[in-house]
C-alpha positions as CSV (number, residue, x, y, z in Angstrom):
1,X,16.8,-0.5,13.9
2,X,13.7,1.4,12.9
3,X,11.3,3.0,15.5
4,X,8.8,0.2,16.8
5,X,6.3,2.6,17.6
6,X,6.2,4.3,14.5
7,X,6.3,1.2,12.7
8,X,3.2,-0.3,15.1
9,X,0.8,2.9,14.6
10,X,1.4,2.3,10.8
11,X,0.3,-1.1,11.2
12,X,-2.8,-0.1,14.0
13,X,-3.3,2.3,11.1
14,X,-3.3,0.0,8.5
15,X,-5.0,-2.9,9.8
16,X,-7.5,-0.2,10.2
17,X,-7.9,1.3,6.9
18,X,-7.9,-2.7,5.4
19,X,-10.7,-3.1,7.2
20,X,-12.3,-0.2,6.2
21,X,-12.2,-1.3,2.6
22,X,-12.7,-4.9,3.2
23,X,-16.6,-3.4,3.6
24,X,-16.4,-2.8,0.6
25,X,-14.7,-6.1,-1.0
26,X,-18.2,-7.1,-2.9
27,X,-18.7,-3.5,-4.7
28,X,-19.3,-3.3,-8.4
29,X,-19.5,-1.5,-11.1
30,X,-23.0,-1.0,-11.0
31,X,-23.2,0.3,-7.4
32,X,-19.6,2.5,-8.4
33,X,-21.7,3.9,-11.0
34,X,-24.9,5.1,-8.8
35,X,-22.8,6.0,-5.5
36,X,-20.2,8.4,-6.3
37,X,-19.1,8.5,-2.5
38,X,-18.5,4.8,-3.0
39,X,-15.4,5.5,-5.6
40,X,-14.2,8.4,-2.7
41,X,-14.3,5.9,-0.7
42,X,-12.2,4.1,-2.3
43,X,-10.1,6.0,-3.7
44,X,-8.9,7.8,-0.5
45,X,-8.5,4.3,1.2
46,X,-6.8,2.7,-1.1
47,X,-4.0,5.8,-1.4
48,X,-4.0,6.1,2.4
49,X,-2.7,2.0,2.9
50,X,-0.7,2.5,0.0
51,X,1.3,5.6,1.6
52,X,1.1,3.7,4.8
53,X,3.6,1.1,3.6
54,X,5.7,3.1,1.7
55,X,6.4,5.2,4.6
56,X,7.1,2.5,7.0
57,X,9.3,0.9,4.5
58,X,11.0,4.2,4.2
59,X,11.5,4.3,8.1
60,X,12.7,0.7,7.7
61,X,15.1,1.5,4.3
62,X,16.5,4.7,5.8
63,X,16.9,3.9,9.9
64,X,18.6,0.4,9.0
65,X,19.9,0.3,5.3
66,X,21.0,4.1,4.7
67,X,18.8,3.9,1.9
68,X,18.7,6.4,-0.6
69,X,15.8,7.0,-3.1
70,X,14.5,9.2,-5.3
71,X,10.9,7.8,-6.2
72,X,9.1,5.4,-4.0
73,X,9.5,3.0,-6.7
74,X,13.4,3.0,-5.3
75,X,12.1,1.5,-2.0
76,X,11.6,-2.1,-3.6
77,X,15.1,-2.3,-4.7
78,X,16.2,-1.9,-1.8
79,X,14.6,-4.4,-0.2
80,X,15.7,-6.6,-2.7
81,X,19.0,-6.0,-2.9
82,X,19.1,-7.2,1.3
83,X,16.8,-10.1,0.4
84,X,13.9,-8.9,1.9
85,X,11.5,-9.1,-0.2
86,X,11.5,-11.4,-3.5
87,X,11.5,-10.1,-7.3
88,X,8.0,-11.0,-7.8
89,X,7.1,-8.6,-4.1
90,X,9.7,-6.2,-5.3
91,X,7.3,-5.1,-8.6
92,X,3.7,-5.4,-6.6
93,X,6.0,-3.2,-4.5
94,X,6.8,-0.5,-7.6
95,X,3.3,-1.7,-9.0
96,X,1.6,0.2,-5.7
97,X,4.0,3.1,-5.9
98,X,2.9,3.8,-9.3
99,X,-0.9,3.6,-8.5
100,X,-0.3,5.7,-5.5
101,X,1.2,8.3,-7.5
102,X,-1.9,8.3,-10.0
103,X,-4.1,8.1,-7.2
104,X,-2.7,11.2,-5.8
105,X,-1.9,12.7,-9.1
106,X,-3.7,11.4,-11.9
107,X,-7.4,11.7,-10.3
108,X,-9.6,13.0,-13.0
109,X,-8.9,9.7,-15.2
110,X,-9.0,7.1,-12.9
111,X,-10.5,3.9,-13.6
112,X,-13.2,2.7,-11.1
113,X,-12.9,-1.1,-13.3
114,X,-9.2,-0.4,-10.8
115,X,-10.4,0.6,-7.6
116,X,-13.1,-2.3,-7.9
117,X,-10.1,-5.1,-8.8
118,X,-7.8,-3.9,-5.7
119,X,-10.9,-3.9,-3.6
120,X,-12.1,-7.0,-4.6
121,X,-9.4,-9.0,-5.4
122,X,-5.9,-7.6,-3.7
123,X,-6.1,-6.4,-0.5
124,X,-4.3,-9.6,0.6
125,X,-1.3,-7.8,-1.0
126,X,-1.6,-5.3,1.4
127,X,-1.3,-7.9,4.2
128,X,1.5,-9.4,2.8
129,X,3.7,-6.8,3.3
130,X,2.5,-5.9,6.4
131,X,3.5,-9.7,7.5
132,X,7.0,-8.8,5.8
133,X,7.7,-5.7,8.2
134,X,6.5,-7.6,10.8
135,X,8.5,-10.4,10.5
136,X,11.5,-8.3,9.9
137,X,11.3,-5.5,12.7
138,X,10.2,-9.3,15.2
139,X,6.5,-7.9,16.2
């Protein structure tokens, strides 16, 4: 069984940081363009929830399925494979592990257009899988 207090300060932390970029759910282009700090912003808070869930799902993968992976794309098949999560979660799931790897990565060519549609349109994702590993670890 995974650490429960580990697993609730990622969440405290998460719920957190979702919040902190729901403020900024109705950004555009045009204000991305003018406000430079706005992009930061974003940027930094989309990596940070993104990291969040990977590492709780790693806690999760390795404390109760042994898992083993060598990307944090991995971390989806595992959860998979004990039915966890659903095909469909499973490549959102490798989808975020890819962006987060740009994000931390790749930052010079970044497209704001991005940032903007997570912002705007899929931080509910981000919930979702927060439900997911809540449900699992019962909190």
């Amino acid at each position: 069984m995974p650490d429960l207090e580990i697993i609730q300060r990622h969440i405290s932390a998460r719920i957190d940081g979702l919040a902190r970029l729901q403020r900024h759910s109705n950004a555009t282009a045009e204000q991305a363009k003018r406000d430079p700090d706005l992009l930061w912003i974003l940027e930094r808070g989309i990596y940070l929830v993104i990291q969040n869930l990977l590492d709780m799902l790693a806690h999760i993968a390795s404390s109760d399925f042994k898992g083993v992976w060598a990307s944090y794309s991995d971390i989806g098949d595992i959860f998979q494979r004990h039915e966890i999560i659903s095909e469909e979660d499973k490549n959102l799931l490798n989808k975020m592990a890819i962006y987060r790897n740009m994000l931390s990565h790749e930052y010079f060519s970044l497209d704001s257009g991005i940032l903007l549609d997570i912002v705007n349109n899929h931080l509910s994702d981000f919930t979702k899988f927060q439900l997911i590993i809540m449900d699992y670890c019962k909190l």
